[in-house]
C-alpha positions as semicolon CSV with decimal commas, in nm:
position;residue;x (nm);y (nm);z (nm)
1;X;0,467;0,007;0,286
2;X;0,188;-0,118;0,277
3;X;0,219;-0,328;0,224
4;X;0,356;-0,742;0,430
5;X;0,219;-0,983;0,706
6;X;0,336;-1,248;0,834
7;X;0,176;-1,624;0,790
8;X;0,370;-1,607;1,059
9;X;0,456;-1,326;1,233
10;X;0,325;-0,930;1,238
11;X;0,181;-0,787;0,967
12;X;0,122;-0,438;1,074
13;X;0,483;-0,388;1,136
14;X;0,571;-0,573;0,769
15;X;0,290;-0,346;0,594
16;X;0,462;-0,045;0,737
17;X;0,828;-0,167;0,640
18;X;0,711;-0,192;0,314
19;X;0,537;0,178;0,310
20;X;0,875;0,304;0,425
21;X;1,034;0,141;0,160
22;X;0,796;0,219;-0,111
23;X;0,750;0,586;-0,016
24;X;1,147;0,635;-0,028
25;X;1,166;0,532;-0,411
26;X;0,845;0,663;-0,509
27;X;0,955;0,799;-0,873
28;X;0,690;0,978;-0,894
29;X;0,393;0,980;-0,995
30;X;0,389;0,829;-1,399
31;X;0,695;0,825;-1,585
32;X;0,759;0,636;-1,894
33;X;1,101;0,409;-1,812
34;X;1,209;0,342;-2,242
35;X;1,441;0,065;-2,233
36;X;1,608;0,237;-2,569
37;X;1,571;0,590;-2,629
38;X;1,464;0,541;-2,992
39;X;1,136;0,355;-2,885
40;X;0,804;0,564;-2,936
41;X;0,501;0,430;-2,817
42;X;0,230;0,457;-3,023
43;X;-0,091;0,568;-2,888
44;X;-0,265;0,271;-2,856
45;X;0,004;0,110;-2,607
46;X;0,031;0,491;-2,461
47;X;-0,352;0,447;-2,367
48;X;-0,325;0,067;-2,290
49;X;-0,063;0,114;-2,046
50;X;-0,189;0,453;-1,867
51;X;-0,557;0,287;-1,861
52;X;-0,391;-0,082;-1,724
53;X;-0,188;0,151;-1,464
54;X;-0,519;0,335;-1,344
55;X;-0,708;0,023;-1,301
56;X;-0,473;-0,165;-1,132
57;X;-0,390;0,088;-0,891
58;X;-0,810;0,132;-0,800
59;X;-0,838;-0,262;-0,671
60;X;-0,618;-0,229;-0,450
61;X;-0,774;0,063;-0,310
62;X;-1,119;-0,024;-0,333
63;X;-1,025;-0,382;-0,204
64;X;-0,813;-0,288;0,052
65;X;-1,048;0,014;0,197
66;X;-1,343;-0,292;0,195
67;X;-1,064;-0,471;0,394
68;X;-0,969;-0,235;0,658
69;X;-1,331;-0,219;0,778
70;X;-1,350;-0,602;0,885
71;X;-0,974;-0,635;1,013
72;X;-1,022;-0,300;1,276
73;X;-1,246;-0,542;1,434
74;X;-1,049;-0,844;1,386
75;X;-0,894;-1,041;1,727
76;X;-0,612;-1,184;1,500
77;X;-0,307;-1,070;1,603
78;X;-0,170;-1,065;1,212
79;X;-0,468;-0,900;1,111
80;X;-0,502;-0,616;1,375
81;X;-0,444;-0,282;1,180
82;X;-0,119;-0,061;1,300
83;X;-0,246;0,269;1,348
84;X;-0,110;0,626;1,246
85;X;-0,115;0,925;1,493
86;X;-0,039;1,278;1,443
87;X;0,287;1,225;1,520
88;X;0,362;0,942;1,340
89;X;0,239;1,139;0,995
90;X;0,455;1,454;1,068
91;X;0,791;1,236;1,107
92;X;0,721;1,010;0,801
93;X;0,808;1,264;0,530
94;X;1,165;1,382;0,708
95;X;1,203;0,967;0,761
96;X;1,078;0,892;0,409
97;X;1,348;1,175;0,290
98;X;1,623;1,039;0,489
99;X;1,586;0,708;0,334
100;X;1,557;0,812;-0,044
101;X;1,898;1,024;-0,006
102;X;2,049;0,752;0,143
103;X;1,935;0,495;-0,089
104;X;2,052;0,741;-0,377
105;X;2,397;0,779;-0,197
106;X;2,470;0,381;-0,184
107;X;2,334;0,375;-0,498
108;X;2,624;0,628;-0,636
109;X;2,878;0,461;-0,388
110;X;2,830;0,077;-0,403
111;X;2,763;-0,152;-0,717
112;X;2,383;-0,164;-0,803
113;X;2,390;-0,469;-0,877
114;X;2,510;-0,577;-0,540
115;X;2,237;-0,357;-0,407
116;X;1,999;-0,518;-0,576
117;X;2,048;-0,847;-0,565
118;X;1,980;-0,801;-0,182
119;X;1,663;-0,591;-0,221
120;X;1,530;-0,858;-0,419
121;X;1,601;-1,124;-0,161
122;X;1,420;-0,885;0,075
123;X;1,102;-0,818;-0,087
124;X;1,067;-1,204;-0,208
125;X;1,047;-1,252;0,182
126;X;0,779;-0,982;0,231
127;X;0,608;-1,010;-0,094
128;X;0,529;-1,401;-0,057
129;X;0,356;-1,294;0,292
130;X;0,184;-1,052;0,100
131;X;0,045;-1,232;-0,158
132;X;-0,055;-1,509;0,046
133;X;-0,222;-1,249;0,304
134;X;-0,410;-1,091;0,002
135;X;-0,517;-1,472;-0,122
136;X;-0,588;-1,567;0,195
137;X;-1,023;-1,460;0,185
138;X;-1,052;-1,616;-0,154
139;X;-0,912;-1,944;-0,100
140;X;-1,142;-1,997;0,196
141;X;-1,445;-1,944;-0,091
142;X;-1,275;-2,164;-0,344
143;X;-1,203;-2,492;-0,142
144;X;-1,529;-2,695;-0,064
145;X;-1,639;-2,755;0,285
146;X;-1,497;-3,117;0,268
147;X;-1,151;-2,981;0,257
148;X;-0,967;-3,128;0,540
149;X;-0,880;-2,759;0,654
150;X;-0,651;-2,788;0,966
151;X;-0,601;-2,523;1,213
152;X;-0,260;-2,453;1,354
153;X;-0,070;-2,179;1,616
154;X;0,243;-2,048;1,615
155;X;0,338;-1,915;1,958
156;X;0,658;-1,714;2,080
157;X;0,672;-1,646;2,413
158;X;0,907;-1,422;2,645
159;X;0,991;-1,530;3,014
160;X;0,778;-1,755;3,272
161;X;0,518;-1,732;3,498
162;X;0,330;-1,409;3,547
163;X;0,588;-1,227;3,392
164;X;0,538;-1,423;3,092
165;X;0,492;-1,185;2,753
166;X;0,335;-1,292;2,441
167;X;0,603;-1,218;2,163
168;X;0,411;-1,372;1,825
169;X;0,064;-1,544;1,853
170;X;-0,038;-1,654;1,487
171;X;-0,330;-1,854;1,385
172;X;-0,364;-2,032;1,038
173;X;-0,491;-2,330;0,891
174;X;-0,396;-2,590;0,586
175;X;-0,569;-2,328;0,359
176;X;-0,284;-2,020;0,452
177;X;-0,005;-2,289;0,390
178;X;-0,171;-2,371;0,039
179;X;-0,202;-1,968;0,030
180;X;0,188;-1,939;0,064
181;X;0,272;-2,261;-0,131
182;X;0,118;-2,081;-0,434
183;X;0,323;-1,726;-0,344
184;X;0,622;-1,860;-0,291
185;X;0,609;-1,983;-0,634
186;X;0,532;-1,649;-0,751
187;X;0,828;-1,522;-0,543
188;X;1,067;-1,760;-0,745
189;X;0,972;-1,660;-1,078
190;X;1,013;-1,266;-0,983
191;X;1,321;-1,361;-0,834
192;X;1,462;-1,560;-1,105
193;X;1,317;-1,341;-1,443
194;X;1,233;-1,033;-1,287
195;X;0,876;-1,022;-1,500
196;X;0,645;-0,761;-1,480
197;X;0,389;-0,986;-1,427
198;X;0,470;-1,101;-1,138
199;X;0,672;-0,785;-1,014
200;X;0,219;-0,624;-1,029
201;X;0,127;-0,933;-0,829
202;X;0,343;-0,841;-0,592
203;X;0,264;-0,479;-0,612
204;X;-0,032;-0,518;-0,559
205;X;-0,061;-0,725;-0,274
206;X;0,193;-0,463;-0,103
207;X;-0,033;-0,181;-0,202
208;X;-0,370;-0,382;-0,045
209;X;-0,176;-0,484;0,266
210;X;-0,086;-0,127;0,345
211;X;-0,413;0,026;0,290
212;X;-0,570;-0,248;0,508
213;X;-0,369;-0,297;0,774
214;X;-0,246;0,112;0,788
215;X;-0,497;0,283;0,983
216;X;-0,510;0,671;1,017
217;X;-0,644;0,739;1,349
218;X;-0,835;1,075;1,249
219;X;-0,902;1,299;0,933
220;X;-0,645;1,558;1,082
221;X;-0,339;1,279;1,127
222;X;-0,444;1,179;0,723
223;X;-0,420;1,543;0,615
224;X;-0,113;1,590;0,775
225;X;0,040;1,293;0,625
226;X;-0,068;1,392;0,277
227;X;0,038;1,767;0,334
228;X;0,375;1,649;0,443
229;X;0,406;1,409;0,141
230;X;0,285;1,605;-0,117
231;X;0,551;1,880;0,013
232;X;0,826;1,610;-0,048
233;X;0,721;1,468;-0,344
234;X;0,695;1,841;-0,478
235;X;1,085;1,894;-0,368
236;X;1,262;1,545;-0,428
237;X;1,108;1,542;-0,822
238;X;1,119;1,874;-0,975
239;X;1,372;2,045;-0,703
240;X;1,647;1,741;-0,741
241;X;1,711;1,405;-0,995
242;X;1,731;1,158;-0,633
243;X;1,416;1,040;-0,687
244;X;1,389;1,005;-1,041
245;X;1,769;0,800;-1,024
246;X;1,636;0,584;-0,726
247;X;1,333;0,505;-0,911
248;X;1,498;0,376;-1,215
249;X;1,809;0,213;-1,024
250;X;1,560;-0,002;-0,753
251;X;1,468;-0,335;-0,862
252;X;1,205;-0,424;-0,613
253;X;0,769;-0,465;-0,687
254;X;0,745;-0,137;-0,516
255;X;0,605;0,026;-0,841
256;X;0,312;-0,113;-1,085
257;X;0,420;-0,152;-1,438
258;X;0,296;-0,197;-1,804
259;X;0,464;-0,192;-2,085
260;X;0,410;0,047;-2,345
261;X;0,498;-0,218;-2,641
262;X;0,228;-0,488;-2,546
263;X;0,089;-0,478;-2,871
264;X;0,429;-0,553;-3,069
265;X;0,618;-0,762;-2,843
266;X;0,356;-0,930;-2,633
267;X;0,454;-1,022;-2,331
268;X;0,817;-1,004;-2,394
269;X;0,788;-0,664;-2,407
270;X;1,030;-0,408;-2,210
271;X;0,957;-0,014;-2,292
272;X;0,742;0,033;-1,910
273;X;0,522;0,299;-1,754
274;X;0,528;0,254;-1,375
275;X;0,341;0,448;-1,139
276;X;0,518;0,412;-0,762
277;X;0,298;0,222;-0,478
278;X;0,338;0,529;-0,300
279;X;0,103;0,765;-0,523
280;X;-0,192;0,434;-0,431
281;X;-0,080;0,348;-0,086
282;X;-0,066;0,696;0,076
283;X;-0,419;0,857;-0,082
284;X;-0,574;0,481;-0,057
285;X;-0,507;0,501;0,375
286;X;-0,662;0,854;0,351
287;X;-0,957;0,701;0,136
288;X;-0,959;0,422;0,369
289;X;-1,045;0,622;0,668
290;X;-1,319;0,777;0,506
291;X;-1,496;0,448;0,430
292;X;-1,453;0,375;0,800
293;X;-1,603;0,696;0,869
294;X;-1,906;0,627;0,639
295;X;-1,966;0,361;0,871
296;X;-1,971;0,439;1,200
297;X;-2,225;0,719;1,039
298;X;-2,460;0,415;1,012
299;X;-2,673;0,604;0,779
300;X;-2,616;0,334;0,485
301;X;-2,432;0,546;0,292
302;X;-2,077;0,566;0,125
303;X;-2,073;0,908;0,017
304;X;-1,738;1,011;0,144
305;X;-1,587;0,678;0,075
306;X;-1,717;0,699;-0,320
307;X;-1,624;1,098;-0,366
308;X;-1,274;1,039;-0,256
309;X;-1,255;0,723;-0,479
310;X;-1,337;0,921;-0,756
311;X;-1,169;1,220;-0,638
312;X;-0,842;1,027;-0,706
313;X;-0,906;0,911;-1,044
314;X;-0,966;1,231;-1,118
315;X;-0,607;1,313;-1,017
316;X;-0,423;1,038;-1,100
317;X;-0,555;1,077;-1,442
318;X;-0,474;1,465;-1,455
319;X;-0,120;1,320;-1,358
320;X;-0,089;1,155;-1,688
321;X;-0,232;1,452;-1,864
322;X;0,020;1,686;-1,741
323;X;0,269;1,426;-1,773
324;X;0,241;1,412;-2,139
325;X;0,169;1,783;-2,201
326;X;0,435;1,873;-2,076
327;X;0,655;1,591;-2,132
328;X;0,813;1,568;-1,771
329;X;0,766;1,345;-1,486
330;X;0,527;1,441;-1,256
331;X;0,501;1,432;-0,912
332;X;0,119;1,203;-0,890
333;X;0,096;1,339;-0,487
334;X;0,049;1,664;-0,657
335;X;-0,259;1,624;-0,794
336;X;-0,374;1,356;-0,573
337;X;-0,370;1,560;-0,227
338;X;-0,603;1,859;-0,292
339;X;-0,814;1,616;-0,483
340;X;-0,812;1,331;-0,248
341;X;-0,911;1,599;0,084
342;X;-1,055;1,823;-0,132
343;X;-1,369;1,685;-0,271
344;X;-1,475;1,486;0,038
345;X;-1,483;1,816;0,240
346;X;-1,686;2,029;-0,025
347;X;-1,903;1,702;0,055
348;X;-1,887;1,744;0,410
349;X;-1,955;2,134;0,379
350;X;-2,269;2,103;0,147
351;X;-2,396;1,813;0,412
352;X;-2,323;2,010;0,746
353;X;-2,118;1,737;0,814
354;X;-1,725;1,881;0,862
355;X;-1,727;1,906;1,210
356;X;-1,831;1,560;1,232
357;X;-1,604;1,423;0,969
358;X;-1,301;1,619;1,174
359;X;-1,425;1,484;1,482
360;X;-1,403;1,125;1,408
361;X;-1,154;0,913;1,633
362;X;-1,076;0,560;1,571
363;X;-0,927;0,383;1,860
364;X;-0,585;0,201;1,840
365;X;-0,572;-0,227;1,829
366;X;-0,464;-0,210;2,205
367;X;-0,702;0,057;2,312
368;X;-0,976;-0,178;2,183
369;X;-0,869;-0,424;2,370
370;X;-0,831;-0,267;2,683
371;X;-1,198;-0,112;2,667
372;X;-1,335;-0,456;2,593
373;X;-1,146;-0,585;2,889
374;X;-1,288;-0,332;3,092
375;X;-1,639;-0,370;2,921
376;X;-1,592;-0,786;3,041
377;X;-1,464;-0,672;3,355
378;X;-1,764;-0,448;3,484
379;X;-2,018;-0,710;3,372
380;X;-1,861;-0,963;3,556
381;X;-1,916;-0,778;3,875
């Protein structure tokens, strides 16, 4: 997931490495991690880490939805959205599967540590590109116009002449290379101490990146995707321990954390709650979509955009409700699917609006282009 660009080469493929990954150890959905078994939270850090969770899993969301609606127009090659067809969403679960069981297997063959140590080399790679992709838009705000702001290209090309094939064309300027400066040396601290802190900041960039740069191409393809998920999140945590054990053996940001004992141990503190980038990622595409579809409405309006955005705290925070009823991790996707496609179509229903909604098509990055070309072709003649 997710995730995941490149300041210098694709994003959409890096976003969706990182939603493979993230989707494959998805834990899921809330699930206190105790560091000793002893440890009781009390329920002030119980309701400062569940509330900390839930907000930090909405910005990326509501950030990255905002996002996705400026970079499906964008003529950046790193910022041009990789888009998910029907078919696409009915293989992901079965690929998603695949991975977690074979993730659990080396983890119960080969030394975790091992394992680990090469994860984390991995995702400091992708999560530096991520953070400095996601700091990117504010850094242009923050540095005055007097900034002597640079603009650079990074071109790979493949054989000569007419045959020649753009490979990588990247774009960027002195302010992406401060941008990366600044996450790479977030990426050494995670890599070095392995603090929560900066294991969120790279969360969260992986969560805004995928939800940005993910596209669904229709409301169909996005219920299919969350049908098919919600089926394996169902089977892999209450029908087996793999994802539970993969979850608490994987040392990568793919999961949002707070710790439970803030209030005693500051912020040495170790006794977590995690929710999985998966259970913001995968209903944050969906929600996504929707905002792109309140759009091309053009009736200024976000209704479907807001009712799925609250349709989803609704769930997630019926997650943690049932969680701690019942005293059992829970699978979030659960409660997150019906809510997340339910409540925008009783919307769409009480508008007269469902066929419309179902109806709606976005085009892929390279069908854009080609229509354009076509556009600039006939009014040339």
């Amino acid at each position: 997931m997710s995730e995941a660009e490149q300041v210098p080469a694709s994003a959409p493929e890096a976003a969706a490495a990182v939603l493979d990954a993230l989707n494959a150890t998805d834990s899921n959905g809330t699930e206190a991690l105790n560091a000793t078994a002893k440890f009781v939270a009390t329920p002030e850090g119980t309701a400062l880490a569940y509330g900390s969770l839930v907000f930090m899993a909405l910005l990326p969301i509501f950030f990255g939805a905002l996002r996705s609606v400026t970079c499906s127009k964008s003529k950046n090659a790193s910022d041009m959205p990789e888009t998910i067809t029907g078919r696409d969403a009915a293989r992901f679960p079965i690929i998603a599967s695949c991975t977690l069981f074979g993730l659990y297997l080396f983890f119960k063959v080969f030394s975790q540590e091992y394992i680990n140590l090469l994860l984390s080399v991995y995702f400091f790679g992708l999560g530096v590109l991520a953070l400095s992709h996601t700091m990117s838009p504010l850094m242009s705000r923050v540095f005055p116009e007097s900034f002597p702001n640079k603009q650079y290209q990074l071109l790979f090309t493949q054989g000569s002449g007419e045959s020649k094939e753009e490979i990588v064309n990247y774009e960027f300027d002195t302010k992406n290379l401060v941008c990366l400066l600044i996450s790479s040396v977030v990426g050494v601290w995670y890599l070095l101490k392995k603090h929560w802190i900066a294991n969120n900041l790279f969360g969260l960039a992986f969560a805004l990146n995928g939800v940005e740069l993910l596209h669904l191409n229709n409301v169909s393809t996005g219920c299919i995707l969350l049908g098919g998920l919600f089926v394996y999140d169902v089977f892999w945590v209450f029908g087996t321990n793999v994802m539970v054990t993969v979850a608490k053996s994987f040392e990568a940001p793919i999961k949002l954390v707070f710790p439970q004992d803030l209030l005693e141990k500051g912020l040495e503190a170790s006794n977590f709650a995690m929710l999985g980038l998966g259970d913001v990622v995968i209903p944050g595409i969906f929600i996504a979509l929707l905002l792109r579809f309140d759009v091309s409405l053009k009736k200024n309006s976000r209704t479907y955009f807001y009712s799925s955005f609250l349709a989803y705290i609704f769930g997630l925070g019926l997650t943690i409700f049932v969680m701690h009823t019942f005293k059992h991790a829970q699978p979030a996707l659960l409660y997150l699917v019906p809510a997340c496609i339910g409540f925008p179509v009783i919307v769409a229903l009480f508008k007269g609006e469902l066929t419309e909604m179902f109806r709606y098509e976005e085009a892929s990055a390279e069908e854009e282009g080609a229509k354009e070309e076509s556009e600039s072709e006939k009014k040339d003649q």
